[in-house]
C-alpha positions in Angstrom: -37.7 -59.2 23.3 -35.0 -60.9 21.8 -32.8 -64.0 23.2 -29.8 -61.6 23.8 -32.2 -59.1 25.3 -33.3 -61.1 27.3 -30.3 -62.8 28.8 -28.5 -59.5 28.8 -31.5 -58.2 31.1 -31.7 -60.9 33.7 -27.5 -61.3 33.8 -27.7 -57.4 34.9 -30.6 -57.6 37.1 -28.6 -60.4 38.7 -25.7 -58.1 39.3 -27.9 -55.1 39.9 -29.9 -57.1 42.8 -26.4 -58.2 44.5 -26.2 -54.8 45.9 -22.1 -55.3 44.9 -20.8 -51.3 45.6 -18.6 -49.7 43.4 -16.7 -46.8 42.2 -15.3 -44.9 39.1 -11.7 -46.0 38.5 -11.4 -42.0 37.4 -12.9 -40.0 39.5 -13.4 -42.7 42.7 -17.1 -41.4 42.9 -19.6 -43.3 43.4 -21.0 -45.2 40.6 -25.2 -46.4 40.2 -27.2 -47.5 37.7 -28.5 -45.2 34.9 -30.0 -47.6 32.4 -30.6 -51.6 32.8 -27.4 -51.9 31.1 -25.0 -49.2 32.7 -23.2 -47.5 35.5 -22.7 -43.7 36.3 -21.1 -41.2 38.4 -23.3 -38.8 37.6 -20.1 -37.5 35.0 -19.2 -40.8 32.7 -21.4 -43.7 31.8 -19.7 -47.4 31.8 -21.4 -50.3 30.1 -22.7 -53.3 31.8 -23.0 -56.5 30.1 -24.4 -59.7 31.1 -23.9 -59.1 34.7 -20.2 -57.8 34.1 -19.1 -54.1 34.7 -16.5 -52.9 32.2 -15.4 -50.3 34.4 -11.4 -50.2 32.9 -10.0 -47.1 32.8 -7.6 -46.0 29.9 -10.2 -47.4 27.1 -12.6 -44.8 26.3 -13.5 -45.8 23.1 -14.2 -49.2 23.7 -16.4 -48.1 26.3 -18.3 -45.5 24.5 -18.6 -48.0 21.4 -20.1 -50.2 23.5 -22.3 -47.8 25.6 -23.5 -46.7 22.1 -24.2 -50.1 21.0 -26.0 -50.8 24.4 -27.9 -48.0 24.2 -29.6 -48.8 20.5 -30.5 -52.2 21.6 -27.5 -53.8 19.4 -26.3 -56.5 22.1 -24.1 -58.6 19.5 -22.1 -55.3 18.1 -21.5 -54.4 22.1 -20.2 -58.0 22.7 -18.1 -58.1 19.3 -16.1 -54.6 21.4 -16.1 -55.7 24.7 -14.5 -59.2 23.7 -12.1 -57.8 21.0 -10.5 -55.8 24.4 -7.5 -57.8 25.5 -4.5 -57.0 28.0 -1.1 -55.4 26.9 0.6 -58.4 26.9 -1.8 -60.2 24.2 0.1 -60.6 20.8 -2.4 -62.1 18.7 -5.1 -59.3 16.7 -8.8 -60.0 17.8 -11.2 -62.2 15.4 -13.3 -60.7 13.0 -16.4 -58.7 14.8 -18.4 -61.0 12.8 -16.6 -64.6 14.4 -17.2 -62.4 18.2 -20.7 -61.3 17.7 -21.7 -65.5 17.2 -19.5 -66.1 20.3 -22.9 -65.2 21.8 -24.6 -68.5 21.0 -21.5 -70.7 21.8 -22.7 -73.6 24.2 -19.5 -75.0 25.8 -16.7 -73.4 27.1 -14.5 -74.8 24.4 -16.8 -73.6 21.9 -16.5 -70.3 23.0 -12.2 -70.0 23.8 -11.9 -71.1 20.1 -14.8 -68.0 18.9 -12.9 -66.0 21.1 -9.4 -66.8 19.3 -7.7 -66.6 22.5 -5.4 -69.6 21.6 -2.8 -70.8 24.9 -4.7 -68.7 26.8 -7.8 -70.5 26.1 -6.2 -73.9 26.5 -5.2 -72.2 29.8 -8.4 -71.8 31.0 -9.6 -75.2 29.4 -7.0 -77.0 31.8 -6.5 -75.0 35.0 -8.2 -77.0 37.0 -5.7 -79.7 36.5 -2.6 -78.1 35.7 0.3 -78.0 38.3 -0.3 -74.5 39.2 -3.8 -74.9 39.3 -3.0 -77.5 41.9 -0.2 -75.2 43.8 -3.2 -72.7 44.4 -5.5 -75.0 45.5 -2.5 -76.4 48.4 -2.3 -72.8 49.4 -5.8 -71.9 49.5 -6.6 -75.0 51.9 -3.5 -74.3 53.6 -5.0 -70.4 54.2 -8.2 -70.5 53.1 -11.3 -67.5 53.2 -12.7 -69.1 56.5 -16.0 -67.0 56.2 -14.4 -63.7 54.7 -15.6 -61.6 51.7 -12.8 -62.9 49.0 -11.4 -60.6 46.4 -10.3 -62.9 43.3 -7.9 -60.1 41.7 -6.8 -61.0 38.1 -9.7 -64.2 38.4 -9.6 -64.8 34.7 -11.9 -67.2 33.5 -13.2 -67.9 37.7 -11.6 -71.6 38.1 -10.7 -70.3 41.9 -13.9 -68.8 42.6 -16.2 -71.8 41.3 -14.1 -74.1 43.9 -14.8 -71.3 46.9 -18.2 -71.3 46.2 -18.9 -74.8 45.6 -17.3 -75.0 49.5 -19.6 -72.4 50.5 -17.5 -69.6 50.9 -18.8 -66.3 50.0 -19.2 -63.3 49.0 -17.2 -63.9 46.2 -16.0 -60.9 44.0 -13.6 -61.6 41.1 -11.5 -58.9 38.9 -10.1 -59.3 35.3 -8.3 -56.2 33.2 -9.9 -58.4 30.0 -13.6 -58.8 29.4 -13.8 -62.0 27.3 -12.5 -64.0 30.4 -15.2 -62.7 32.7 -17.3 -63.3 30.0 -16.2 -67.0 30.2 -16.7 -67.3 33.9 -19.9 -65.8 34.0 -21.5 -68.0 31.3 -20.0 -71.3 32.0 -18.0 -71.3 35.1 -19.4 -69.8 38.2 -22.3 -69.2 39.8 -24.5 -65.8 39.6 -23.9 -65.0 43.2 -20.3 -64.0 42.5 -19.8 -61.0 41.1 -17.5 -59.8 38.5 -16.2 -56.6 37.6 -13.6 -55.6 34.1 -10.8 -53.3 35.9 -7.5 -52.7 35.3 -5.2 -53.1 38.7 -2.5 -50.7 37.5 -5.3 -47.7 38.1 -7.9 -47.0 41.3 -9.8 -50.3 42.2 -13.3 -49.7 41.5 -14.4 -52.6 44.4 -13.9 -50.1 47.6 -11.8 -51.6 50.7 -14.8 -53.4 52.9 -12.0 -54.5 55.6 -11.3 -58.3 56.5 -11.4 -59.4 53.5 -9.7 -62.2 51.7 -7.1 -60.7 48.5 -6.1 -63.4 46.4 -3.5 -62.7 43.7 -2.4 -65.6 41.4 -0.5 -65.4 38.5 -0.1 -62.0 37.4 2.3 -60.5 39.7 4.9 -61.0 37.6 3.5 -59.5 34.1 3.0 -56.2 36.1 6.1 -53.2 35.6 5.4 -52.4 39.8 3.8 -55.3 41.5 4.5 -53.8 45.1 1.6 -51.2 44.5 -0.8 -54.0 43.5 0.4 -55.5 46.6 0.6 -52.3 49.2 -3.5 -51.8 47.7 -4.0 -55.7 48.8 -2.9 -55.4 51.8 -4.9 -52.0 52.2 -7.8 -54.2 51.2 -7.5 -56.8 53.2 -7.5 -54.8 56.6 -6.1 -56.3 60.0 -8.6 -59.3 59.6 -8.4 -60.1 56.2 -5.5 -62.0 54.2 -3.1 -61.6 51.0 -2.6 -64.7 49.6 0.0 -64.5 46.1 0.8 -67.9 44.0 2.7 -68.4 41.5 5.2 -65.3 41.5 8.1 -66.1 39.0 11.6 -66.2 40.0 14.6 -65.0 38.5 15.1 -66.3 35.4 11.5 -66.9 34.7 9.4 -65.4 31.6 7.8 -61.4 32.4 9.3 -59.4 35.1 10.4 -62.4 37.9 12.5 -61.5 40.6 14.1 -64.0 43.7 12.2 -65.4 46.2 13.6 -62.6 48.7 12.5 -59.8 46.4 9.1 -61.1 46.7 8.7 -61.6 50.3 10.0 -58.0 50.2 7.4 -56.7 48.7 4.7 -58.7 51.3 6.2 -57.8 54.3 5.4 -60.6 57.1 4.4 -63.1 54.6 4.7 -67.0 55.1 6.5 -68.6 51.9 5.9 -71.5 49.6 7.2 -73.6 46.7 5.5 -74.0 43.8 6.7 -77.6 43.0 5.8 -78.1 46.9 2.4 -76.8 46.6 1.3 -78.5 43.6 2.9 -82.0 45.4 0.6 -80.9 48.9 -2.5 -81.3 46.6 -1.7 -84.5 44.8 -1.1 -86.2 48.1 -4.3 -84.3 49.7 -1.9 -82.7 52.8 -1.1 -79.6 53.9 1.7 -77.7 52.0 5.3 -77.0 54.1 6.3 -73.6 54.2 10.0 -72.5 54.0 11.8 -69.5 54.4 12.6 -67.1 51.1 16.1 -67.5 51.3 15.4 -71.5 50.7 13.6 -71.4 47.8 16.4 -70.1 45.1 16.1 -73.5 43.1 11.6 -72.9 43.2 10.3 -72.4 39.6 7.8 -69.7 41.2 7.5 -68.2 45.0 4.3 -67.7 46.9 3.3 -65.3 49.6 0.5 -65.6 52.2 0.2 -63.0 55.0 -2.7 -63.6 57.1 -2.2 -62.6 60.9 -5.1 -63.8 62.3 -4.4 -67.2 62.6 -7.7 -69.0 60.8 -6.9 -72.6 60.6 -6.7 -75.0 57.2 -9.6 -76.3 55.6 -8.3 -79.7 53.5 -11.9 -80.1 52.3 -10.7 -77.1 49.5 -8.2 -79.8 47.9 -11.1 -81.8 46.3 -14.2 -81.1 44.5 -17.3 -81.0 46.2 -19.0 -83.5 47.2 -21.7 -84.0 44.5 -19.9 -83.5 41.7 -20.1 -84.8 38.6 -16.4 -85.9 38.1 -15.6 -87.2 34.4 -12.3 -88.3 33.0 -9.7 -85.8 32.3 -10.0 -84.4 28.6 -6.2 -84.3 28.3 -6.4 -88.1 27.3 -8.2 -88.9 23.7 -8.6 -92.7 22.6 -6.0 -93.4 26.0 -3.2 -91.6 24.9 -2.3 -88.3 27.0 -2.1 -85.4 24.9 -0.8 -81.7 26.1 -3.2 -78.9 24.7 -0.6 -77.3 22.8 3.4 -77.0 22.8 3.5 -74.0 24.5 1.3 -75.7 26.9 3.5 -78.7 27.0 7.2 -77.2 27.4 5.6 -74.8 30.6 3.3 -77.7 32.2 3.9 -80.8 31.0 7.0 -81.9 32.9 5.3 -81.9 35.7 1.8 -83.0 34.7 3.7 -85.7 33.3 4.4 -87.1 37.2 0.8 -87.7 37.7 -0.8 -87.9 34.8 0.6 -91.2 33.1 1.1 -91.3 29.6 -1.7 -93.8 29.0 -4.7 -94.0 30.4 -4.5 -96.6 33.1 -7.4 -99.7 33.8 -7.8 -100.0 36.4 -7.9 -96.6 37.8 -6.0 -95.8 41.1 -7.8 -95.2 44.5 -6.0 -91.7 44.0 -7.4 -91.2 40.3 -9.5 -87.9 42.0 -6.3 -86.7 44.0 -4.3 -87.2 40.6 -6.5 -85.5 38.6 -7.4 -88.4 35.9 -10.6 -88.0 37.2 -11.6 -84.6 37.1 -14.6 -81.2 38.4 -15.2 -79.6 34.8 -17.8 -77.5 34.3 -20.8 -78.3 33.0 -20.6 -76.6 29.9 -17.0 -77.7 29.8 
């Protein structure tokens, strides 16, 4: 058995043995295993690779390529598909099948965003942990965190959110991505094999059935979708009377993709308790609790959030920092001393704020707060 094979088998054994249910995002049957490396309804077949579902509807022939890869044992042709597959908002064409196929042997996370091509988006996922909005979701997590309930990481990407849960011991953890290559990401260097993760689109049936009480985290993508308020009405559906919707980073008017005031939102989550961004990421850096306000406050916010949880479970601060064994290391944003932003685009959307706690050289000695202000930082360990 070859080194793919054999990852490939024990990733989807690992999935297979988590018992996580599922259905067809077409017909809303059912779905089991057929093969070691795939799902069916007993109608269409859906390829499973390392552990990761791609169950997204709408792409039949990336799923077929890939099922027919699968099924002649060619594990590096199936990956070179399943990673070319990007969302509708990607403008960049994927790398060569040949550059995708040798993804497969990366051995650090920044190895493999370069294979991948996936440019801002991998310098993105290379600094989320310490970007502002990184930090606003971590304020509202703590401020309304799981407390013991299944979590649903809806849009997850590359699983920054889901790594922190678990390292805190929540769980189950389920995480959903319309793009393969960033569950690919999470599952190989990011998060643990308990959680499980699943390639779906949210703009067709969820193939993760509604369990009730259940924790629906949705951060970051709100505002790319054309009709946000079904993604949120299927949330709250999700979530059940004991479960929570929690929503960062919603753009306001504006704002790049489709934004919308801070009153539009809070339409659209009837109920819901509201935050600003800039106050969120500020909670975190001076490890408190954030301050809520109500929508019609926050016109001057750069992005709205939106918790509702009626059941009244109480903060958990401990979700602000990394856990308590880790292996923190200084933050990779400063080379020979000197801060340096990823990228422009990276610069111009987060830097003004970064800038406040992240000083422009790197300072000796470091301050008591060097953890809180990220200058020392949680990466993974194939970072």
């Amino acid at each position: 058995m070859s080194g793919d094979s054999a990852r490939l088998g024990a990733a989807n054994s690992a999935f297979a043995a988590s018992g996580t249910p599922l259905r067809s995002p077409v017909t809303g049957a059912e779905l089991h295993a057929d093969t070691p490396h795939s799902l069916s309804d007993g109608t269409t077949r859906w390829p499973v690779f390392e552990g990761v579902p791609y169950l997204r509807a709408g792409r039949e022939a990336v799923r077929d390529q890939a099922l027919t890869a699968l099924d002649d044992g060619r594990e590096r042709d199936a990956a070179a598909v399943l990673l070319a597959d990007n969302d509708d908002w990607w403008d960049q064409p994927p790398p060569p099948a040949e550059q995708l196929r040798a993804v497969l042997d990366a051995t650090t996370l920044r190895e493999a965003v370069t294979g991948l091509g996936l440019g801002r988006v991998g310098d993105y996922f290379l600094h989320r942990d310490h970007d502002p909005s990184g930090l606003a979701v971590l304020a509202l997590t703590a401020a309304h965190p799981p407390a013991g309930r299944p979590v649903l990481d809806l849009a997850c990407g590359a699983g920054h959110l889901l790594r922190r849960l678990a390292q805190h011991g929540e769980g189950p953890l389920t995480g959903v991505d319309v793009v393969f290559a960033k569950l690919w990401l999470a599952r190989r260097f990011v998060v643990p094999a308990a959680v499980a993760l699943v390639c779906a689109d949210l703009t067709h049936p969820w193939p993760v059935p509604a369990a009730g009480d259940t924790y629906v985290a949705v951060h970051d993508v709100l505002y790319f979708l054309d009709d946000p308020a079904v993604v949120l009405a299927t949330a709250a559906e999700h979530a059940g009377a004991g479960g929570a919707v929690v929503a960062a980073h919603c753009h306001n008017t504006g704002q790049p993709g489709h934004p919308r005031p801070p009153e539009g939102w809070a339409a659209l989550l009837p109920g819901s308790t509201c935050y600003a961004e800039e106050e969120l990421t500020a909670a975190t850096l001076e490890r408190r609790l954030p301050r809520a306000a109500g929508a019609e406050d926050l016109g001057d916010t750069e992005a709205v959030a939106l918790v509702r949880d009626l059941t009244g479970f109480g903060p958990d601060v401990a979700l602000l920092d990394p856990a308590t064994d880790a292996d923190l290391r200084p933050n990779p944003l400063y080379a020979e001393g000197q801060r340096r932003w990823p990228n422009d685009v990276w610069g111009t959307e987060y830097g003004p704020r970064a800038a406040t706690y992240l000083p422009e050289r790197w300072p000796d000695p470091l301050p008591d707060d060097a953890v809180a202000r990220r200058l020392l930082v949680d990466l993974p360990g194939g970072w």
